[in-house]
DOGUFI-370979 format. One record per residue (C-alpha): y, z, x negated; residue in one letter. Coordinates in steps of 0.001 Angstrom, whole numbers, plus 500000, padded with zeros to 6 digits. Layout:
BEGIN
+--------+--------+--------+------+
!      y !      z !      x ! rest !
+--------+--------+--------+------+
!      Y !      Z !      X !    A !
...
+--------+--------+--------+------+
# end
This chain:
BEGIN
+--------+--------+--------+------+
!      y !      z !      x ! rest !
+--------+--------+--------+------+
! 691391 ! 498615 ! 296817 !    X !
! 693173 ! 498703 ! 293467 !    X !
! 689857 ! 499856 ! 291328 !    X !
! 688155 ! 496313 ! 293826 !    X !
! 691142 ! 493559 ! 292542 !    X !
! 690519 ! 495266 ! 288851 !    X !
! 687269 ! 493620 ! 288724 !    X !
! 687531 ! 490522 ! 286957 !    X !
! 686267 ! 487409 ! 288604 !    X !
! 682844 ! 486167 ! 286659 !    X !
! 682567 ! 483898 ! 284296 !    X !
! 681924 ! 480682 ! 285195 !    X !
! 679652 ! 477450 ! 283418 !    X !
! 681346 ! 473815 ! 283241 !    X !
! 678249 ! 471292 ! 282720 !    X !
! 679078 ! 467567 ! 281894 !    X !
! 676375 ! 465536 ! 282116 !    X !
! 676299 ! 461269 ! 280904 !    X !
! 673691 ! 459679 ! 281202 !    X !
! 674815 ! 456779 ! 278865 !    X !
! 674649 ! 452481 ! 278793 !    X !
! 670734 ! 451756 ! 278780 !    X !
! 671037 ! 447954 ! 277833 !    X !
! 667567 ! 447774 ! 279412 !    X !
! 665982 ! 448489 ! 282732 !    X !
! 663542 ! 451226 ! 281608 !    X !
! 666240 ! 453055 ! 279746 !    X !
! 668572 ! 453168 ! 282313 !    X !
! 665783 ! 454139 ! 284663 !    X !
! 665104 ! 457126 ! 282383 !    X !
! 668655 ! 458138 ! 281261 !    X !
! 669771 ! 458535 ! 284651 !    X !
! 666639 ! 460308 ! 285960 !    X !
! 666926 ! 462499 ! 282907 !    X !
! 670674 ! 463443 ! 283944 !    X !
! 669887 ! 463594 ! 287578 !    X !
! 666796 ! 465913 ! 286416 !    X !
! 669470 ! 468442 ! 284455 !    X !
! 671979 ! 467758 ! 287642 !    X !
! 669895 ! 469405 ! 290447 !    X !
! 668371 ! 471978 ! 288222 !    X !
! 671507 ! 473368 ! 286998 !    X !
! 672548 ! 473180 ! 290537 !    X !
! 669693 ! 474768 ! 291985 !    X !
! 669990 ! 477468 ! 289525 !    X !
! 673020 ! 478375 ! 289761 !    X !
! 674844 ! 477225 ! 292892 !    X !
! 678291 ! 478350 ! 291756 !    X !
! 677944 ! 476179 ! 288602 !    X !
! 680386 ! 473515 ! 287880 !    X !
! 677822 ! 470389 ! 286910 !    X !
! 679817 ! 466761 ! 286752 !    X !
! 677289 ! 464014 ! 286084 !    X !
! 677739 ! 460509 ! 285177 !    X !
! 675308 ! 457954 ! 285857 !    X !
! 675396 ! 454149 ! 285864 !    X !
! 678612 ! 452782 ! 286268 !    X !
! 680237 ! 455819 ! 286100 !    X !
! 679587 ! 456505 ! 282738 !    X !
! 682434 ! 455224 ! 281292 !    X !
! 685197 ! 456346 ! 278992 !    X !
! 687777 ! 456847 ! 281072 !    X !
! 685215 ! 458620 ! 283333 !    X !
! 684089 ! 461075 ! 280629 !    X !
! 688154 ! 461679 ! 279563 !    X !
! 689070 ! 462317 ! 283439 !    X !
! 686010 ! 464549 ! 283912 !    X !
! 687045 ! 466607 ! 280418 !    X !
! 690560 ! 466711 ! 280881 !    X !
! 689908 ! 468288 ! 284380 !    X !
! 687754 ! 471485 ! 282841 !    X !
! 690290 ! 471123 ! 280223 !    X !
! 693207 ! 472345 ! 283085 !    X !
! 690678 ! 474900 ! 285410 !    X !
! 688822 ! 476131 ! 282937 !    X !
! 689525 ! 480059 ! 281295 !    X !
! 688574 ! 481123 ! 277912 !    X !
! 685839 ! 483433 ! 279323 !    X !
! 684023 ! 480523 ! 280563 !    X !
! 681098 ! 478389 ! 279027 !    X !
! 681173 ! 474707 ! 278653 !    X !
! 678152 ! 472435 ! 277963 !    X !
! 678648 ! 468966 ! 277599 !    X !
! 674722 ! 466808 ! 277416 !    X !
! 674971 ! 463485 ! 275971 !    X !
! 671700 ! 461029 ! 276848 !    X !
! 671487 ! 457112 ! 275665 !    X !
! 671839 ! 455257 ! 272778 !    X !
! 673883 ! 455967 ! 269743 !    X !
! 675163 ! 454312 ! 266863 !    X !
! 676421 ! 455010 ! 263417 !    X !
! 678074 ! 452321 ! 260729 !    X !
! 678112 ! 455185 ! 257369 !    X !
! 681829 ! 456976 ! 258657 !    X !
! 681663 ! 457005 ! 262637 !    X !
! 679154 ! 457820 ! 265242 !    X !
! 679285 ! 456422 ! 268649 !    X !
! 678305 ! 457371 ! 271995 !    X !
! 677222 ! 454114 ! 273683 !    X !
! 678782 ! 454075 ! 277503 !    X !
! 679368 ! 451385 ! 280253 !    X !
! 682758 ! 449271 ! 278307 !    X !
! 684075 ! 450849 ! 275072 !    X !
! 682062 ! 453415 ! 272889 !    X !
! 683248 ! 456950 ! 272237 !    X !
! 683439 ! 457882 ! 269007 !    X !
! 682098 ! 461791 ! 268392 !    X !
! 685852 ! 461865 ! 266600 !    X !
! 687546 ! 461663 ! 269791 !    X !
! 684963 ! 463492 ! 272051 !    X !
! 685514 ! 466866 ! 269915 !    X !
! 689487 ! 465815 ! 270018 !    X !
! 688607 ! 465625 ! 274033 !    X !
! 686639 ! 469107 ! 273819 !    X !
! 689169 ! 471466 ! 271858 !    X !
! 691551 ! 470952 ! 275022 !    X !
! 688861 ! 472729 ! 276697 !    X !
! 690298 ! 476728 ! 276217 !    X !
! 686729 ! 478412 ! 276735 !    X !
! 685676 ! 480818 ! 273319 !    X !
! 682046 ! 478990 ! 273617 !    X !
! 680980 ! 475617 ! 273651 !    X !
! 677736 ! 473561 ! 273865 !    X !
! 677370 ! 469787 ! 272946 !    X !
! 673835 ! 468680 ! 273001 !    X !
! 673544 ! 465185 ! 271872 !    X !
! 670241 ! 463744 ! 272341 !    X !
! 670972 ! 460027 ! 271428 !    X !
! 669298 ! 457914 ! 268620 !    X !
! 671761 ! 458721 ! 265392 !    X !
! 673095 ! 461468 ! 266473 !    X !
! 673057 ! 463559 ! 263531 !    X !
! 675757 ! 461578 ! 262491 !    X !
! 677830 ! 463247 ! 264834 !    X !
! 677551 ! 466840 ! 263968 !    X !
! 680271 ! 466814 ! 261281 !    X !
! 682823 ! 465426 ! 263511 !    X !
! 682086 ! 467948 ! 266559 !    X !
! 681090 ! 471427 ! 264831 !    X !
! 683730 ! 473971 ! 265125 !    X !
! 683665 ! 478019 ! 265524 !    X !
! 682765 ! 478700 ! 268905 !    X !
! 680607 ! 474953 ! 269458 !    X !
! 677561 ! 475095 ! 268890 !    X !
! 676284 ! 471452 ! 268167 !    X !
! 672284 ! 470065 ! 268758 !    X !
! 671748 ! 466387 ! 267880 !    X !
! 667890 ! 464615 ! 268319 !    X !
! 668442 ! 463221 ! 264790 !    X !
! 668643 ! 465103 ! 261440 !    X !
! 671486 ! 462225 ! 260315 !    X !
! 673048 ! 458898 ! 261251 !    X !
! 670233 ! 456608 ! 260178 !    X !
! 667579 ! 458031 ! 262283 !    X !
! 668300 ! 454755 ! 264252 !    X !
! 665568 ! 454358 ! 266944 !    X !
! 665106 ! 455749 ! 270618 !    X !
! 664082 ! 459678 ! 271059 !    X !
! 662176 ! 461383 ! 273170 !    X !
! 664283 ! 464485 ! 272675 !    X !
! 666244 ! 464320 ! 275754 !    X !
! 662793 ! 464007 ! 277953 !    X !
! 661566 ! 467409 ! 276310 !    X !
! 665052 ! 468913 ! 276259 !    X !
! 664924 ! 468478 ! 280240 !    X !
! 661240 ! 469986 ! 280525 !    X !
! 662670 ! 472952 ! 278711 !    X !
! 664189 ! 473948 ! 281895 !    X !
! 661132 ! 473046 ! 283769 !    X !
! 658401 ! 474729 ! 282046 !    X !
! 658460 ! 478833 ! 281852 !    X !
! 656811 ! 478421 ! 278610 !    X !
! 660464 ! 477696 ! 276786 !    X !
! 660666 ! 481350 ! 277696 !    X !
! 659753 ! 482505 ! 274739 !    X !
! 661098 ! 486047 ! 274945 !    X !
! 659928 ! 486494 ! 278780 !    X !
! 663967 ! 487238 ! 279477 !    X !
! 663580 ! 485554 ! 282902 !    X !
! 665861 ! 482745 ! 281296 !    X !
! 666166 ! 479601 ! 278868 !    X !
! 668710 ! 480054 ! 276065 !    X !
! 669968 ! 476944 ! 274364 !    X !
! 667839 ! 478311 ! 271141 !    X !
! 664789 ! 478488 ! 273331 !    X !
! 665639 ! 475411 ! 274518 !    X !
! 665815 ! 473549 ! 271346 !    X !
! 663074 ! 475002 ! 269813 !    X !
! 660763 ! 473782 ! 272798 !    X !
! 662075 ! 470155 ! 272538 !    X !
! 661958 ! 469835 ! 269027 !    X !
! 658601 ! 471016 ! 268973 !    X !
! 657220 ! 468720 ! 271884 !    X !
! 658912 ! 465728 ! 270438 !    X !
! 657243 ! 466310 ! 266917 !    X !
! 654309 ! 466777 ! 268767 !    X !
! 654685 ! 463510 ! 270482 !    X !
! 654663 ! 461323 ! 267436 !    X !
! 651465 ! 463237 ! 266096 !    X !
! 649627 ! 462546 ! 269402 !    X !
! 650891 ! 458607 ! 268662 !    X !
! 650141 ! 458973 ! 265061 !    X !
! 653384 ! 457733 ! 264152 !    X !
! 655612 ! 458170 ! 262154 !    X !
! 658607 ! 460536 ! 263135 !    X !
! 661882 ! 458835 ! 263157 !    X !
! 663778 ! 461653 ! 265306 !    X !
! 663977 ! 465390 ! 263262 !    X !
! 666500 ! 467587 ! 265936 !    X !
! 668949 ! 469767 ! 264358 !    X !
! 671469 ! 471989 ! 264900 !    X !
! 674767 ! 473757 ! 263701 !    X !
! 676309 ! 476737 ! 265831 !    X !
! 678378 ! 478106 ! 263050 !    X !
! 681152 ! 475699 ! 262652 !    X !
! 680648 ! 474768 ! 259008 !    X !
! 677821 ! 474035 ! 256318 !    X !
! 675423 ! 471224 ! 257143 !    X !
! 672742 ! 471525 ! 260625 !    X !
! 669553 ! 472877 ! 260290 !    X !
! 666199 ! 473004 ! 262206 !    X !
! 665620 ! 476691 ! 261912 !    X !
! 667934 ! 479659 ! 262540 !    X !
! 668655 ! 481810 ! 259995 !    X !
! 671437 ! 482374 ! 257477 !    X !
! 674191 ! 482759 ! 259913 !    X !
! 673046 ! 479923 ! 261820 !    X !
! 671170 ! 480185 ! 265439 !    X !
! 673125 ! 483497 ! 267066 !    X !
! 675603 ! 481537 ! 269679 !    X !
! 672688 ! 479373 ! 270625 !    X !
! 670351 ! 482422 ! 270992 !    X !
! 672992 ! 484109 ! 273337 !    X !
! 673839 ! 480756 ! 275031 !    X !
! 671891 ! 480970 ! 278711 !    X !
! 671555 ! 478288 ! 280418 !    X !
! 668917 ! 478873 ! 282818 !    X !
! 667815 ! 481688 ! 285076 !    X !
! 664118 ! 481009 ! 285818 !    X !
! 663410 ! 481643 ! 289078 !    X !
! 663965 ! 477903 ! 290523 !    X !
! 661825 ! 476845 ! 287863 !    X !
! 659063 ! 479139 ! 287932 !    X !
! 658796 ! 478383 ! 291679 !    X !
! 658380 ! 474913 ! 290598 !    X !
! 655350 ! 475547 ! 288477 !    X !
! 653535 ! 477267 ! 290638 !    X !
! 653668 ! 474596 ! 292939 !    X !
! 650369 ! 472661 ! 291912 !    X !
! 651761 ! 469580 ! 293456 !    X !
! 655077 ! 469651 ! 291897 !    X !
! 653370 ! 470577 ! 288661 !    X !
! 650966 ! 467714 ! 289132 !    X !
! 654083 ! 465287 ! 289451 !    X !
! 655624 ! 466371 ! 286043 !    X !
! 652164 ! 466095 ! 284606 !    X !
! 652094 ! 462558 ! 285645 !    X !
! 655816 ! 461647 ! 284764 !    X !
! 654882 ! 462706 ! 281219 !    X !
! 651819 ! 461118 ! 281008 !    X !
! 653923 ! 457938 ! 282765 !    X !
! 656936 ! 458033 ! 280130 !    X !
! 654360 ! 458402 ! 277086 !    X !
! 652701 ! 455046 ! 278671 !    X !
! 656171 ! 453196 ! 278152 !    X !
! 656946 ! 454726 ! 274710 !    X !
! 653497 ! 453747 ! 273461 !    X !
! 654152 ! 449925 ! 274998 !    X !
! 657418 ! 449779 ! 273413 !    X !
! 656116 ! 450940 ! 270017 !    X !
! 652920 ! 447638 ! 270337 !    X !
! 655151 ! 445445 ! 272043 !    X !
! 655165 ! 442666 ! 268986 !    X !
! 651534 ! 442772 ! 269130 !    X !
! 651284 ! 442318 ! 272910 !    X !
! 651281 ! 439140 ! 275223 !    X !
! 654691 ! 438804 ! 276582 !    X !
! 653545 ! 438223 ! 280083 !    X !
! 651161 ! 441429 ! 279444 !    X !
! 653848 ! 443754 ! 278303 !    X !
! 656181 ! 442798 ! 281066 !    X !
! 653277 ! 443679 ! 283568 !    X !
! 652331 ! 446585 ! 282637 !    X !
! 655914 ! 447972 ! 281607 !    X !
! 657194 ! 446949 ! 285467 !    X !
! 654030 ! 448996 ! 286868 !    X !
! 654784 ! 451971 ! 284924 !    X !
! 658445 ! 451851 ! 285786 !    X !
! 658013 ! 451119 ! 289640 !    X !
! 655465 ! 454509 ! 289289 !    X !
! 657771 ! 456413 ! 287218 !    X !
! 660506 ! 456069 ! 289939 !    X !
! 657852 ! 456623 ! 292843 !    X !
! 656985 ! 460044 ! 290745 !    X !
! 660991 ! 460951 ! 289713 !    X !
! 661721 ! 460085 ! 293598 !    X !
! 659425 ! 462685 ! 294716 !    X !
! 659916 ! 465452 ! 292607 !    X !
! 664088 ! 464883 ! 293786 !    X !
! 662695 ! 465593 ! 297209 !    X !
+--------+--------+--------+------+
# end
């Protein structure tokens, strides 16, 4: 009995999850499916996982403050903590913002918010427009820090956070064929597919991920030089749930079409100016009312 209450109790993961203020129907439509996407996979992974995710009008401030100050009191150093960031961001030259229903965040005050939280290793991904303006303010020893942007002036919407969520979706990311997704793999996918994106659009990339998991120097996009080792022995995913997923041809069909559906929108976004306004509207409400019919049945 004594050798059984020596064993300590396992670690546990805390996942935040905010899906942040669209400001227009499709982005709210995809923010929140994207964090209701991460919400039931890390879930379904991992039923003893601690996932909190804000949607809607719950993504708030004082929402995202209650929900951190709350791991901040239960949670043990020996735990992990990931907190994933999706939405708009915003950066005036000194301070990067995380845009949310009411007042912004600042990244200042979200890593204030985060070293409460006692556990040795951290996890922000931010996968907002600017964020690489937010690195500086939320790297620390022990938090390793991705942002969709390579600095604050990479201004416009990213795909990043759609390919960050197929990481966990596809047992490609698996690059290593551990059975799971570390946050390295995971970056390395999504960074690839979104570069990969703008070549199939032959555009021009304004989103360059990046990331800094050392606590000091300036983020990069490929490991090496002290850089890349928490990430690489971050996990995040057992497999299992998601390999079942792809070899379901049907459910593998669906997130065929919701990434041919989402690369519709992007591309009608991007000719937009060029469009008839009564055209764009048309076509952008179809693709929507699909992408929802598609997002509803792969939640079934």
């Amino acid at each position: 009995m004594l050798l059984v209450l020596a064993v300590p109790a396992r670690a546990a993961t805390f996942f935040v999850i905010v899906a942040g203020l669209g400001g227009e129907p499709d982005y709210e439509q995809r923010f929140t499916a994207a964090a209701n996407d991460l919400d039931r996979i890390f879930k379904s992974a991992n039923p003893s996982a601690q996932v909190a995710t804000l949607t809607g009008a719950q993504a708030t401030a004082a929402q995202l403050k209650a929900r951190l100050a709350a791991i901040g009191g239960n949670a043990r150093p020996d735990d992990d903590f990931v907190l994933i960031l999706i939405g708009h961001g915003s950066y005036d030259g000194q301070d990067y913002k995380f845009n949310l229903v009411g007042p912004d965040m600042t990244a200042a005050e979200i890593g204030s918010l985060c070293d409460h939280i006692p556990t040795r290793r951290q996890l922000i991904v931010d996968t907002t427009s600017a964020s690489g303006g937010a690195v500086s303010a939320l790297q620390r020893p022990g938090r390793a820090v991705i942002a969709a942007t390579k600095s604050g002036t990479e201004k416009n919407a990213t795909v990043f956070a759609r390919f960050w969520v197929e990481a966990f979706q596809d047992p490609d990311a698996d690059t290593d064929k551990s059975g799971s997704v570390s946050a390295m793999e995971a970056f390395t996918y999504a960074a690839r597919k979104a570069a990969a994106f703008y070549e199939s659009q032959k555009r021009l990339a304004t989103e360059h991920a990046v990331f800094n998991d050392s606590g000091r120097g300036e983020p990069v996009r490929d490991p090496g030089a002290g850089q890349g080792m928490l990430l690489s022995s971050f996990t995040l995913l057992r497999l299992d749930a998601s390999q079942q997923t792809m070899n379901d041809p049907a459910k593998r069909a669906l997130l065929e079409k919701k990434e041919s559906l989402e690369q519709k929108i992007d591309t009608l976004k991007y000719q937009k100016a060029a469009m008839d306004p009564a055209d764009y509207k048309k076509q952008l409400t179809e693709a929507l009312v699909e992408l929802a019919r598609v997002q509803g049945e792969l939640e079934k």
